[in-house]
C-alpha positions in Angstrom: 223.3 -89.9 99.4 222.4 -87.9 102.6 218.9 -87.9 103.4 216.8 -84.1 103.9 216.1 -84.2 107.8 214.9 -81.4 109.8 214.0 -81.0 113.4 210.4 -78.9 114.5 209.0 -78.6 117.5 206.8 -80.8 116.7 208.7 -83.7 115.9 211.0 -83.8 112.9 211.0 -85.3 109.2 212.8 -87.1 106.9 212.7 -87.0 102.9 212.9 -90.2 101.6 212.5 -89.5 98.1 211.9 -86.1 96.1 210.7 -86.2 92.8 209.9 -83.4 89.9 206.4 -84.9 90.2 206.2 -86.5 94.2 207.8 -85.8 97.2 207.7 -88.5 100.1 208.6 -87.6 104.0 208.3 -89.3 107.3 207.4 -87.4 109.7 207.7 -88.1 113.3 205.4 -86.6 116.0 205.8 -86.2 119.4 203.3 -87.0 122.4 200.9 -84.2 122.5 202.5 -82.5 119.6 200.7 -81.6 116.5 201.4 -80.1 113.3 199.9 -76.5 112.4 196.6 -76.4 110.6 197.7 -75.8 107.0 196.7 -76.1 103.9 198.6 -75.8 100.5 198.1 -74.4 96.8 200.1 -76.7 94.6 199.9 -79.8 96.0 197.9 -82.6 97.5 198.9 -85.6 100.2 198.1 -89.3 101.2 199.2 -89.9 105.0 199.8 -93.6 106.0 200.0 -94.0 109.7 202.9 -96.5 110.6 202.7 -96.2 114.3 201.2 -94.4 117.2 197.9 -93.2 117.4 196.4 -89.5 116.7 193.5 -87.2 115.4 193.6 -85.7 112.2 191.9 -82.7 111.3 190.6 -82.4 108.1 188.4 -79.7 106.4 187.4 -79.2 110.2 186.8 -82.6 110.7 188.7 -84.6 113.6 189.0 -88.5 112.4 190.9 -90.6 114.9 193.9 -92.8 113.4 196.1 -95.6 114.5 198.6 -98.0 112.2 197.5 -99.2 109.1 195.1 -95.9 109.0 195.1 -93.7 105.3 194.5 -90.1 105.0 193.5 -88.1 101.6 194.4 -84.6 101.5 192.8 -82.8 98.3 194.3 -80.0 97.2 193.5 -76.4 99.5 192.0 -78.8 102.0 193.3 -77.7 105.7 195.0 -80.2 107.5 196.7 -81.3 110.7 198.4 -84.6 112.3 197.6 -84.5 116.1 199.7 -87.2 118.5 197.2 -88.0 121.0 198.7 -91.1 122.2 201.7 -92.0 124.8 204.6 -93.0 122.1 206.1 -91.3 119.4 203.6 -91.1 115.9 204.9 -92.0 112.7 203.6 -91.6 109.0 205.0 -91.4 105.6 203.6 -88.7 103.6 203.3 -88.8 99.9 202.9 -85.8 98.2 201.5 -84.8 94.6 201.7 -81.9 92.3 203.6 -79.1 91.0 205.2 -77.6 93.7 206.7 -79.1 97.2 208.9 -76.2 98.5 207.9 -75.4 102.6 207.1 -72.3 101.2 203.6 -73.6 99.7 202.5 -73.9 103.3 199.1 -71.6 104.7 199.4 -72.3 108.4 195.9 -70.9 109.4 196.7 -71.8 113.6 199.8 -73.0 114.7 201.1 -73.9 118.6 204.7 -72.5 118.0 203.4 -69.2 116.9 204.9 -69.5 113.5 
């Protein structure tokens, strides 16, 4: 079975496992890179960090995190994964819910203009 990979200019991601009721990707970001502050409707996420070391911003609030560091995302909250380090930053995502199609994404600011 062929793994769901897809490259961003942030980074990329992997699926590792896709679920009627989880979805679980991880996602690779690149020095200085960082996700677009999103938030989504029909789902929520836990972020483990695996390596690398970055800021999250969460509900507005910027929490630094390293390996070993765990992120709750509630439902509607807005998010983003910030590499602020020198080396590539890697977490496994594991999402919850109803829904896990890209298309469930509110970017509300986004570097690549997307």
């Amino acid at each position: 079975m062929e793994l769901e990979h897809d490259e961003r200019p942030w980074g990329s991601y992997t699926v590792l496992s896709d679920g009627d009721d989880h979805k679980v990707k991880e996602i690779l970001v690149l020095p200085g890179k960082r996700l677009s502050y999103q938030k989504h409707f029909k789902r929520a996420e836990h972020w483990f960090v695996v390596r690398g070391q970055g800021t999250v911003t969460l509900e507005g609030v910027d929490i630094s995190v390293g390996p070993g560091s765990t992120i709750d995302v509630a439902l509607e909250a807005p998010h983003r994964m910030a590499n602020t380090g020198g080396e590539d930053l890697l977490f496994v995502e594991v999402q919850h819910g109803t829904y896990f199609g890209e298309d469930d994404i509110i970017r509300l600011e986004d570097d690549f203009g997307r």
